[in-house]
Legacy VTK file of the C-alpha trace (Angstrom):
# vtk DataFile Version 3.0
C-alpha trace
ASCII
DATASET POLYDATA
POINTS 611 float
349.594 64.301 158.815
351.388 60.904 159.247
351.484 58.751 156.390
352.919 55.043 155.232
354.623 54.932 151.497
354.469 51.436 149.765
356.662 48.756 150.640
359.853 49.022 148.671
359.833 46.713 146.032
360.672 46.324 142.091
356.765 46.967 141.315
357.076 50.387 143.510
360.003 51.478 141.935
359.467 50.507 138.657
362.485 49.060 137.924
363.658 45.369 137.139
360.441 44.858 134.937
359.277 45.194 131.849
356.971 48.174 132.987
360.074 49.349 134.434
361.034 50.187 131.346
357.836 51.841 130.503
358.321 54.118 133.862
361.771 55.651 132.650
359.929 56.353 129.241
357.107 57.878 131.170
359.157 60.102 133.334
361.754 61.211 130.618
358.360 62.542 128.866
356.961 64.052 131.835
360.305 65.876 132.801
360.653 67.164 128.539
357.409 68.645 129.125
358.373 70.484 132.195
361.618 71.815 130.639
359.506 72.559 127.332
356.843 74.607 129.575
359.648 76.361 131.143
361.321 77.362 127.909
358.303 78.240 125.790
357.274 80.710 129.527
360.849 82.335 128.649
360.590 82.584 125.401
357.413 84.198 125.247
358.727 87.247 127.544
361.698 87.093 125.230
364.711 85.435 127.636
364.483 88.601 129.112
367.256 87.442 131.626
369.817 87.099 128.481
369.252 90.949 128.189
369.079 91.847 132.386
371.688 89.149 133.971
369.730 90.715 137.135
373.155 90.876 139.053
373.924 87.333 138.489
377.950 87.643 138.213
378.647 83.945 138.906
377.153 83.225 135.222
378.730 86.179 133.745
382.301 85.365 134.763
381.640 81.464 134.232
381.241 82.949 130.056
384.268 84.808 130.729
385.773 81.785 131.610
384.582 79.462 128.604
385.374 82.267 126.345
389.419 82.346 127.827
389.058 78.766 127.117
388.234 78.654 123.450
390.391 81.632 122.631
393.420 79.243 123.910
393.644 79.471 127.594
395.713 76.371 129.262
392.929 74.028 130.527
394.820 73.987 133.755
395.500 77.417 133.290
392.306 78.734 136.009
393.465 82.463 136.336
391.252 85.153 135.642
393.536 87.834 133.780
391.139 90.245 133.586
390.046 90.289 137.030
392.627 91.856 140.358
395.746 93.185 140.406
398.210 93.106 137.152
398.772 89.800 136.393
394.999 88.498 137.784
394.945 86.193 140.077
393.625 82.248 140.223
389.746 81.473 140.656
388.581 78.227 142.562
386.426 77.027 139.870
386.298 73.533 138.041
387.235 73.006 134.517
385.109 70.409 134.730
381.512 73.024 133.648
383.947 74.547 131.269
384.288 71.939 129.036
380.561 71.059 128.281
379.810 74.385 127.579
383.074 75.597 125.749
382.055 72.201 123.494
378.598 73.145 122.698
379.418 76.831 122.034
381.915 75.306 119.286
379.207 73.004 118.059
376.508 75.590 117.510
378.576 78.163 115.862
379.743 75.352 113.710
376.093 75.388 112.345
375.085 78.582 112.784
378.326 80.300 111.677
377.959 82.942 114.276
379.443 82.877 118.157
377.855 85.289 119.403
374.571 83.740 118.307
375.663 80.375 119.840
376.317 81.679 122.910
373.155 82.481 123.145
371.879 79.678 122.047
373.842 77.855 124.386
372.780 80.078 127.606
369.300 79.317 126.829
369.620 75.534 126.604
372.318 74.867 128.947
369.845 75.697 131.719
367.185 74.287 130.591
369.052 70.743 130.095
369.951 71.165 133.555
366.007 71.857 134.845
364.710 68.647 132.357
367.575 66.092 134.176
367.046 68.012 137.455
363.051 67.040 137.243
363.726 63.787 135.622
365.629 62.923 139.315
362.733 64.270 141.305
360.136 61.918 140.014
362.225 58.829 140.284
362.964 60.169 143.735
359.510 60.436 144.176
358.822 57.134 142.359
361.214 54.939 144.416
359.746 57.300 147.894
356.364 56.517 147.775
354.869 54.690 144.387
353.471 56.244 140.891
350.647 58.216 142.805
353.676 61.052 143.873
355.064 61.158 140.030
352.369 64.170 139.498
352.941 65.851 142.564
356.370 65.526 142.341
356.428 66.936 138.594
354.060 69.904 139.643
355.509 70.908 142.955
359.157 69.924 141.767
358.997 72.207 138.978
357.176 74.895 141.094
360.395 74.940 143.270
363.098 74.515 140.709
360.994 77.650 138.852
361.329 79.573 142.372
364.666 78.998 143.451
366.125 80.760 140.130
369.412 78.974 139.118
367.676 77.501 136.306
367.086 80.669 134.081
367.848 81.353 130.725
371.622 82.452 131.327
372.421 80.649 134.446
375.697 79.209 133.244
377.522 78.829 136.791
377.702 75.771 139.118
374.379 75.809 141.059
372.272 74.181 138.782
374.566 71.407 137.669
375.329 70.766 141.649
371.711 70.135 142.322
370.951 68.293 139.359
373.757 65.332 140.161
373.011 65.589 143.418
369.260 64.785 142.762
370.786 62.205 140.388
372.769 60.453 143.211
370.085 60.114 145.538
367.084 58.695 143.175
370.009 56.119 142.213
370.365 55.649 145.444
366.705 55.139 146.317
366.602 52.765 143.157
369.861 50.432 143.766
368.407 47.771 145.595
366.861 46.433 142.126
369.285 48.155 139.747
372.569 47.239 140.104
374.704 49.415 138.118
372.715 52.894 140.234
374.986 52.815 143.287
378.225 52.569 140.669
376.867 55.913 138.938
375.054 57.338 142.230
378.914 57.616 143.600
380.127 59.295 140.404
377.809 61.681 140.828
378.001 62.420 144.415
381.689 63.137 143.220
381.245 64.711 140.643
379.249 67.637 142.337
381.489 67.802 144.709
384.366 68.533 142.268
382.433 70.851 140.625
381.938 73.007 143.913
382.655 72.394 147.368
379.112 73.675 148.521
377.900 70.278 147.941
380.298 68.796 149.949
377.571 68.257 153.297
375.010 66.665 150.667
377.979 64.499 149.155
379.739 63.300 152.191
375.885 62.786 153.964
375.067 60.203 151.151
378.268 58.441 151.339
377.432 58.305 155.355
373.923 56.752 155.344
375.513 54.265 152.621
377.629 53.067 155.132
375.166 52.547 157.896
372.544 50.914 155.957
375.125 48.416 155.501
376.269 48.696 158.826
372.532 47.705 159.964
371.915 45.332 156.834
374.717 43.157 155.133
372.928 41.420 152.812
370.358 43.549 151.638
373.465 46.480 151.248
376.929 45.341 150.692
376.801 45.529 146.753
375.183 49.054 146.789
378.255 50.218 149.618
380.872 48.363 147.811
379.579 49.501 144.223
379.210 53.067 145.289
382.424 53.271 147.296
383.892 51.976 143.755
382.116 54.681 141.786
383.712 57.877 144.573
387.286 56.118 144.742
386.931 55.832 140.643
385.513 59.213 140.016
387.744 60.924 142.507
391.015 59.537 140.534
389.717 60.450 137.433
388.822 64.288 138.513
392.091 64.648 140.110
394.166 63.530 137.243
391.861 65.196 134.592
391.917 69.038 136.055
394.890 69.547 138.517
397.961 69.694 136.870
401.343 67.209 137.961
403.322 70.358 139.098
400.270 70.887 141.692
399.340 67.501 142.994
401.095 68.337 146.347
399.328 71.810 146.736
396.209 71.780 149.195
393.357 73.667 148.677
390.477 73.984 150.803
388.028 75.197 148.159
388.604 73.945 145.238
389.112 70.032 144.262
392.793 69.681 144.993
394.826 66.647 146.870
392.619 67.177 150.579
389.377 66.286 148.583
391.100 63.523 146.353
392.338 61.671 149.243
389.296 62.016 151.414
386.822 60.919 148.527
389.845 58.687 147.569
390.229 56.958 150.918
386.523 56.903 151.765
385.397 55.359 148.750
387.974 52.818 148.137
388.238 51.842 152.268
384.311 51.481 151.885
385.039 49.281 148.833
387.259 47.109 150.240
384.854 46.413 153.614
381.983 45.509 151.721
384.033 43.132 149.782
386.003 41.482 151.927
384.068 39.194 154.319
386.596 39.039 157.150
385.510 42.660 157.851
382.031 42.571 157.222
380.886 39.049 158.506
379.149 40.421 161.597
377.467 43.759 162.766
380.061 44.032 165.254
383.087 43.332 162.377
381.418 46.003 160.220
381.507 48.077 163.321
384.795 48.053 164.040
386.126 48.251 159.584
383.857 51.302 159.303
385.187 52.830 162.679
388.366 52.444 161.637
387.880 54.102 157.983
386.504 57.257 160.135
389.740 57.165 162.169
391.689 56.963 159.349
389.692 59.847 157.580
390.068 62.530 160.777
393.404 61.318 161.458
394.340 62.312 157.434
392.163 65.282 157.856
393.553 66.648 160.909
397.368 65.622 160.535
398.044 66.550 156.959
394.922 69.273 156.433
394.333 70.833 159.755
393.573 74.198 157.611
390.522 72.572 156.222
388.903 72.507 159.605
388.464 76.140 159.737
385.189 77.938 158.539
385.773 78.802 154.881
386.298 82.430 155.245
388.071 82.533 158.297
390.769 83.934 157.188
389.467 86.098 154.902
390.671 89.968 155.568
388.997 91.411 157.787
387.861 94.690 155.856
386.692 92.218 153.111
384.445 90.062 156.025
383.034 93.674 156.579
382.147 95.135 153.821
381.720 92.388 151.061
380.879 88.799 152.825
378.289 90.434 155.262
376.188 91.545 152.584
376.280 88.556 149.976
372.565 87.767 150.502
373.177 84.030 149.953
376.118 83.819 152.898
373.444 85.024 155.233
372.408 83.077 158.382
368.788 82.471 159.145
369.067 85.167 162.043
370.172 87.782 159.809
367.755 86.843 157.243
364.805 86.704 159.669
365.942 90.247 160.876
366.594 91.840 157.494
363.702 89.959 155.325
361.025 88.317 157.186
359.333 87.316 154.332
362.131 85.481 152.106
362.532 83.586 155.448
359.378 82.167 155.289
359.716 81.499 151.596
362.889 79.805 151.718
362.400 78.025 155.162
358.504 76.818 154.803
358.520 73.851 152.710
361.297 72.341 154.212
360.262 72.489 157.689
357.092 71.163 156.367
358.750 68.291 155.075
361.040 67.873 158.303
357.735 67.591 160.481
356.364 64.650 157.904
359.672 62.945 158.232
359.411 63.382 161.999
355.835 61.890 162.379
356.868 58.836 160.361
359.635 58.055 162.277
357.209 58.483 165.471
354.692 56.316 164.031
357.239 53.514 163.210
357.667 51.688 159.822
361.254 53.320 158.723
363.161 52.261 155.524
366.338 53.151 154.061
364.261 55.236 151.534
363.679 58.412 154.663
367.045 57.426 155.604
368.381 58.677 152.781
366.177 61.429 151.805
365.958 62.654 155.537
369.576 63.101 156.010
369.676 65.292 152.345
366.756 67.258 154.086
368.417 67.832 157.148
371.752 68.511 156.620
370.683 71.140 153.981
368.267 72.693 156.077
370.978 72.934 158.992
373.370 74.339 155.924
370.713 76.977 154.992
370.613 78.054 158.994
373.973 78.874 158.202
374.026 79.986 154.786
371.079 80.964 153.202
372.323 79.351 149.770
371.504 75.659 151.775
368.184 76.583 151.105
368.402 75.983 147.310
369.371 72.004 148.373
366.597 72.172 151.005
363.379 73.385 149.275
363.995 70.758 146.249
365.065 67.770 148.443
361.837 68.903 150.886
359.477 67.794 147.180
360.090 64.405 147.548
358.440 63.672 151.533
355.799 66.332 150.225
354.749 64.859 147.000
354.069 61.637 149.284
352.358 63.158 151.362
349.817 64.678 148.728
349.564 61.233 146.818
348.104 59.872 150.329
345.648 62.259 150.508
345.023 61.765 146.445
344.339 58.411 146.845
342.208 58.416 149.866
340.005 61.017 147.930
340.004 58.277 145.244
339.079 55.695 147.675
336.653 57.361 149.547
335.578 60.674 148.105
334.045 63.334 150.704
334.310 66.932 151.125
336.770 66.901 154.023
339.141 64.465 151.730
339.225 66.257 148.835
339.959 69.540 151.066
342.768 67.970 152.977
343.956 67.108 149.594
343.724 70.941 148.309
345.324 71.914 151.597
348.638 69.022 151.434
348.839 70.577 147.298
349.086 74.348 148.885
350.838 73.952 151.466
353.223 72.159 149.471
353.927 74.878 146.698
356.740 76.864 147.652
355.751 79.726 145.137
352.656 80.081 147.734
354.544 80.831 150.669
355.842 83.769 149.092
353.229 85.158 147.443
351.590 84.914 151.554
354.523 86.742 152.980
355.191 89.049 150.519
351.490 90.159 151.099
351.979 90.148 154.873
354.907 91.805 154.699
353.535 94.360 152.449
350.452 94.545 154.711
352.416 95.697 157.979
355.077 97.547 156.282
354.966 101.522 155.982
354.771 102.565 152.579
358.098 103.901 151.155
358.851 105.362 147.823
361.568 103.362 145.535
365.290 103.885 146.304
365.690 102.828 142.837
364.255 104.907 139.949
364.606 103.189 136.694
364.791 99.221 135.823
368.245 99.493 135.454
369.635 101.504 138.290
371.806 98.661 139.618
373.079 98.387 136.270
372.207 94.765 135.544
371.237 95.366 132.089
373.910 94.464 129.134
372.585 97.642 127.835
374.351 100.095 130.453
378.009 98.494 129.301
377.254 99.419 125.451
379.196 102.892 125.945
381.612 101.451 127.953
382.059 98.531 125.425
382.593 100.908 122.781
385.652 102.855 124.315
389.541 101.075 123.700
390.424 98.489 126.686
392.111 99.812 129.491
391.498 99.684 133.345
388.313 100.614 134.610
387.921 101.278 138.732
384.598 99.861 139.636
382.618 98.231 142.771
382.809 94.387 142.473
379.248 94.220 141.771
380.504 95.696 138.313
383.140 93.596 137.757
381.978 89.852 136.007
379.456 92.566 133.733
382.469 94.725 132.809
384.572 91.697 131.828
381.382 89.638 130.147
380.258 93.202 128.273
383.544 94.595 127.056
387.586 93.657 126.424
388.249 96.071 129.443
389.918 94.824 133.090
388.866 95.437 136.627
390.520 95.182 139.953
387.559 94.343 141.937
384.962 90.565 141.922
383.179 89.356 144.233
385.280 86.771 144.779
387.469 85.192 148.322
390.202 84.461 146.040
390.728 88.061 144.754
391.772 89.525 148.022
394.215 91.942 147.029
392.022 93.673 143.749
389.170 94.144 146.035
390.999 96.284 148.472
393.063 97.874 146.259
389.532 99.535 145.431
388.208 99.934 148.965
391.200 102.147 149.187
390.174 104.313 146.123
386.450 104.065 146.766
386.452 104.590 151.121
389.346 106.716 150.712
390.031 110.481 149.881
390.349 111.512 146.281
394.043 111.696 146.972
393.995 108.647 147.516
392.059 107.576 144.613
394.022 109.567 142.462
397.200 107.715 144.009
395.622 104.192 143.109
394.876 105.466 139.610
398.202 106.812 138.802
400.114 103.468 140.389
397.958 101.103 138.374
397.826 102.875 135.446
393.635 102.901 135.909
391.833 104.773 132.146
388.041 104.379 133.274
386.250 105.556 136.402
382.754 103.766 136.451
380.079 105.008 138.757
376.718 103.322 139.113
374.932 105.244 141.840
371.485 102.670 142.112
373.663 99.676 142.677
373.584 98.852 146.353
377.440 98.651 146.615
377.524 101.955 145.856
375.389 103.152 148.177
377.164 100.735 150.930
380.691 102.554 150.205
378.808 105.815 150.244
377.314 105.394 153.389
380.362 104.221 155.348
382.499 107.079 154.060
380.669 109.857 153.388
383.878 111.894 153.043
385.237 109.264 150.789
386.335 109.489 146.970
383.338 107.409 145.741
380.428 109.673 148.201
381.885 112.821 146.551
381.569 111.364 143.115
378.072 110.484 143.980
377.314 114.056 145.281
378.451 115.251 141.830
382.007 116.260 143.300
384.385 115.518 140.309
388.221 115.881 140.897
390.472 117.616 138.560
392.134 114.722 137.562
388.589 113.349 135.910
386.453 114.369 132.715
382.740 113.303 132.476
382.036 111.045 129.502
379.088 113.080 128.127
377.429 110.192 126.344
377.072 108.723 129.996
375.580 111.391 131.757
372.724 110.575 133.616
372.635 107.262 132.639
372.862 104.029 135.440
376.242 103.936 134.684
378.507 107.036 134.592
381.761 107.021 133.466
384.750 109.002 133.888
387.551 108.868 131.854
391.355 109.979 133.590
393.242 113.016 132.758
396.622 112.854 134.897
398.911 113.961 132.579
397.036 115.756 130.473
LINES 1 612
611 0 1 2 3 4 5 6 7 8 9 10 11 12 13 14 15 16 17 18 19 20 21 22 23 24 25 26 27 28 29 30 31 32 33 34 35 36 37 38 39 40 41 42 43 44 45 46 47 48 49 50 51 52 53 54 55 56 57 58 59 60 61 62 63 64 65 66 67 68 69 70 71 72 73 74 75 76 77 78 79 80 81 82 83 84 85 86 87 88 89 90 91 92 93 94 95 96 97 98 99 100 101 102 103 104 105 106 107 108 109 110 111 112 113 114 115 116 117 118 119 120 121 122 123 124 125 126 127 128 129 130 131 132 133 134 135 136 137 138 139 140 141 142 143 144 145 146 147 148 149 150 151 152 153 154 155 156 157 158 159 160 161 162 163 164 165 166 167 168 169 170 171 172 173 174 175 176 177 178 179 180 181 182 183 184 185 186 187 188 189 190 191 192 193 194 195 196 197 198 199 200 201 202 203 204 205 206 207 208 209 210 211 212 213 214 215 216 217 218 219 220 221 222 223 224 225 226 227 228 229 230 231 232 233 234 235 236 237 238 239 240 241 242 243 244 245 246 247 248 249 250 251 252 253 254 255 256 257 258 259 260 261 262 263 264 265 266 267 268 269 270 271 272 273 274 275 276 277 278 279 280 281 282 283 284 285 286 287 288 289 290 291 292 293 294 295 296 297 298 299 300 301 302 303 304 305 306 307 308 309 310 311 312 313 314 315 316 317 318 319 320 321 322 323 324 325 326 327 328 329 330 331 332 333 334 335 336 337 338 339 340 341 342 343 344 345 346 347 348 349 350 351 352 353 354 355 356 357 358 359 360 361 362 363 364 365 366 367 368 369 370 371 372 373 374 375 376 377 378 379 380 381 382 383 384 385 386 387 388 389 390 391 392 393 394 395 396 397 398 399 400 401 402 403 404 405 406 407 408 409 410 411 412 413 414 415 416 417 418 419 420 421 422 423 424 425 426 427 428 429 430 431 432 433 434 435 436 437 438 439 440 441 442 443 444 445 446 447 448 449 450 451 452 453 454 455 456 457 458 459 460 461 462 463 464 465 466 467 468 469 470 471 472 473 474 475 476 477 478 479 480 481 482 483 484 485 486 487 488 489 490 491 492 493 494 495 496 497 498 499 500 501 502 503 504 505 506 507 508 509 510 511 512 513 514 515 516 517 518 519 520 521 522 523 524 525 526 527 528 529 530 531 532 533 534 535 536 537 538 539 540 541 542 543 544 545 546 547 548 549 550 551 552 553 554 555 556 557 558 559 560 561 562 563 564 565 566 567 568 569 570 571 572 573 574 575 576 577 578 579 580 581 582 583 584 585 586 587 588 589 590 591 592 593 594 595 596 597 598 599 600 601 602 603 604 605 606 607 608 609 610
């Protein structure tokens, strides 16, 4: 399965030529006809995901969010009033995905008169955008990896995977997709920089960028802005503009983020998850220390002189790091409550490790782990076989740290399939054009086998079969489409009734606030600590309890949605508790049945203290 890409020149990359030119034409076409496949695949099953969010409450609350903005929330204003205790409480989220989409929601409605219908229209493009640049990055990737033979392959299985992984639906408004997308963008800049000088300048805004946007892509981020360095630790000439000019681009794009979206009053405040003064002066420091070494020849002169510059910037980075942001260090939830580690974090399916997901779902393991260990072992037997250039530098190290994230966190596994198209789509266009060369049946098969094996969708469909095949059959917990309550349709009552307070599990909570002018206490949010335990206390405890919570936080709305698995979670672990009774058809005094809502996914229950 070894293989040798091209050597890396301006005619392999297409760039620096007049049929360089022709190539970004080329691929700009070939990634609108992906997006345009996509959309009209949507469209003909209606955008049913516009209708059935399908749980996702990142995208929900991220409308939420543009919507507080054009109704005349401060833009450094980042609480979420609607969403904890009285008052709300302050979400970790950049307005830096706010403003693109609050501006196109103004532009539509400007010429379609209608919001509502711009939203729509907005939820629907946004995404796809987002899948056209996201493509668009893969085939240069591919372009600049191994020649034009791996633009196809790279289109085909590229958009296979972005299809798969999900974030690029109709209605995927939150962070994911954009992460990925400039991310992608930083690393075919990246591969192209050598013979286009402004890509490392704009590769570095972008690695900052996504990191702004969401600290998730911090590992991809901070890994680019590590092999930069040693490439031009091992190569002075051939790297020192593209270090110096994307050092330039993070020190530049870091200033402009943290003057742009944190306000004066908090330029002191550390945050660890969230773009804040830690992040500005590590991208700050790195990027404008890495700067200054490629430029200044006294520190760079030698191999030994660019040792000892880049050894110190590292110092200088832990020592900042670990003097003035020791907190940072810690795993990201470690200090989350420990009822909240319990009974919310251990069953966000995308804050999984590999061992639980192995153990709970076999077959999304192989799904989400196949390609990219495919794509490891290609990487491995190139490096074995000799002939190693700064293009698997700097895709293995995406591949790698991702997969290592994803062994972690499941949600690393989104980086890992996409960055594992690029080593794959080579290794199909060698087997393409030996077939070419030198057609037999055993070419042409290995060629068949390098496409399947390469399609992430195919992995799937094998061990969802498998898993099928060995699995006892079991009737559906869930009866009914919308017995979690994903669809808008099971808020339409609820939507209906005058705001107040509703009680509700957090999986309820971005739908109640996206769905209706009503306000919740619980999100599935770190941030919103105190709101999601002020309803394990009415939900785990006794109705007394309940009632207590109800009557203290002057609560109007009980909603109950007994197929979501939250519910069932809270029911199980405390069978005596407020919500299990409520579930058994218990109902306290102190409630009255909505009759509309009986025996529908979501119940509600509307208060009575007081008559």
């Amino acid at each position: 399965m070894a293989w040798k890409g091209p050597a890396f020149t301006p005619r392999a990359i297409g760039m620096g030529t007049a049929r360089g030119t022709s190539t970004w034409k080329s691929d700009i076409a070939f990634a609108l006809f992906a997006a345009l496949l996509l959309l009209a695949l949507e469209a003909q099953q209606g955008f049913p995901q516009l209708a059935n969010p399908a749980g996702d409450n990142d995208s929900l609350l991220q409308l939420v969010e543009v919507r507080d903005l054009l109704a005349g929330q401060g833009w450094f204003d980042l609480h979420q009033y609607r969403m904890g205790l009285e008052g709300g409480f302050v979400m970790h989220w950049s307005r830096l995905l706010d403003a693109p989409l609050a501006l196109s929601i103004l532009a539509v409605s400007a010429l379609t008169g209608s919001t509502a219908l711009a939203e729509q229209i907005v939820q629907i493009l946004w995404p796809a955008l987002q899948f056209w640049l996201a493509i668009f990055f893969i085939v240069r990737a591919a372009r600049a990896f191994a020649g034009p033979h791996a633009v196809l392959p790279a289109a085909v299985v590229g958009g296979a995977a972005l299809y798969y992984i999900g974030i690029f639906s109709p209605g995927a408004l939150d962070h994911h997709n954009v992460q990925l997308m400039l991310t992608l963008a930083s690393l075919a800049l990246l591969l192209e920089a050598p013979t286009h000088r402004p890509a490392a300048l704009v590769a570095g805004l972008c690695a900052t960028l996504t990191l702004a946007i969401g600290m998730e892509s911090a590992p991809y981020a901070g890994s680019l802005g590590a092999v930069v360095a040693l490439l031009f630790l091992g190569n002075r000439e051939g790297e020192r503009l593209i270090a110096r000019d994307f050092g330039l681009g993070v020190a530049g794009a870091s200033a402009l983020v943290f003057a742009a979206t944190i306000p004066v009053s908090s330029w002191g405040q550390a945050q660890c998850d969230t773009f804040s003064v830690v992040q500005f002066a590590v991208t700050g420091l790195a990027g404008a220390g890495l700067a200054i070494i490629a430029s200044w020849k006294a520190a760079n002169a030698t191999a030994a002189r660019r040792l000892m510059s880049l050894g110190l910037l590292a110092v200088a980075l832990a020592l900042v790091v670990g003097l003035l942001f020791p907190q940072c260090l810690a795993a990201p939830y470690a200090h989350l409550d420990p009822r909240l580690q319990q009974m919310w974090l251990g069953y966000i399916e995308e804050a999984q490790s590999i061992v639980q997901l192995v153990a709970d779902d076999p077959a999304r393991a192989v799904a989400r782990f196949a390609t990219p260990l495919v794509a490891i072992v290609l990487m491995a037997l190139r490096f074995s076989h000799g002939g190693w250039r700064r293009q698997d530098s700097l895709v293995t190290a995406l591949l790698v740290v991702a997969l290592l994230v994803s062994a972690w966190e499941v949600r690393g596994s989104t980086f890992s399939i996409v960055f594992a198209v690029i080593p794959l789509s080579a290794w199909i266009a060698k087997w393409r054009q030996r077939a070419e060369a030198s057609p037999s049946s055993g070419s042409v098969l290995r060629m068949a086998v390098a496409w399947l094996i390469s399609v992430n969708a195919i992995w799937s469909g094998a061990a969802q079969v498998a898993s099928s095949a060995f699995a006892a059959a079991a009737p559906a917990r869930d009866a009914g489409i919308d017995a979690p309550c994903n669809s808008k349709a099971s808020f339409a009552a609820l939507g209906a009734m005058a705001p107040t307070a509703v009680l509700a599990i957090s999986n309820l909570g971005s739908p109640i606030l996206a769905f209706t002018g009503h306000r919740v206490f619980a999100g599935p949010y770190h941030r919103n600590v105190a709101g999601n335990l002020l309803v394990f206390d009415a939900l785990l405890g006794s109705a007394t309890d309940a009632k207590a919570v109800v009557e203290s936080h002057h609560i109007g709305l009980v909603a109950l949605c007994r197929g979501n698995p939250e519910s069932r979670l809270f029911a199980a672990r405390a069978p005596d508790g407020f919500l299990a009774g409520l579930m058994r058809g218990n109902v306290p005094e102190w409630l009255e049945p909505v009759a509309e809502t009986r025996g529908s996914p979501l119940e509600l229950y509307r208060v009575r203290l007081g008559g």
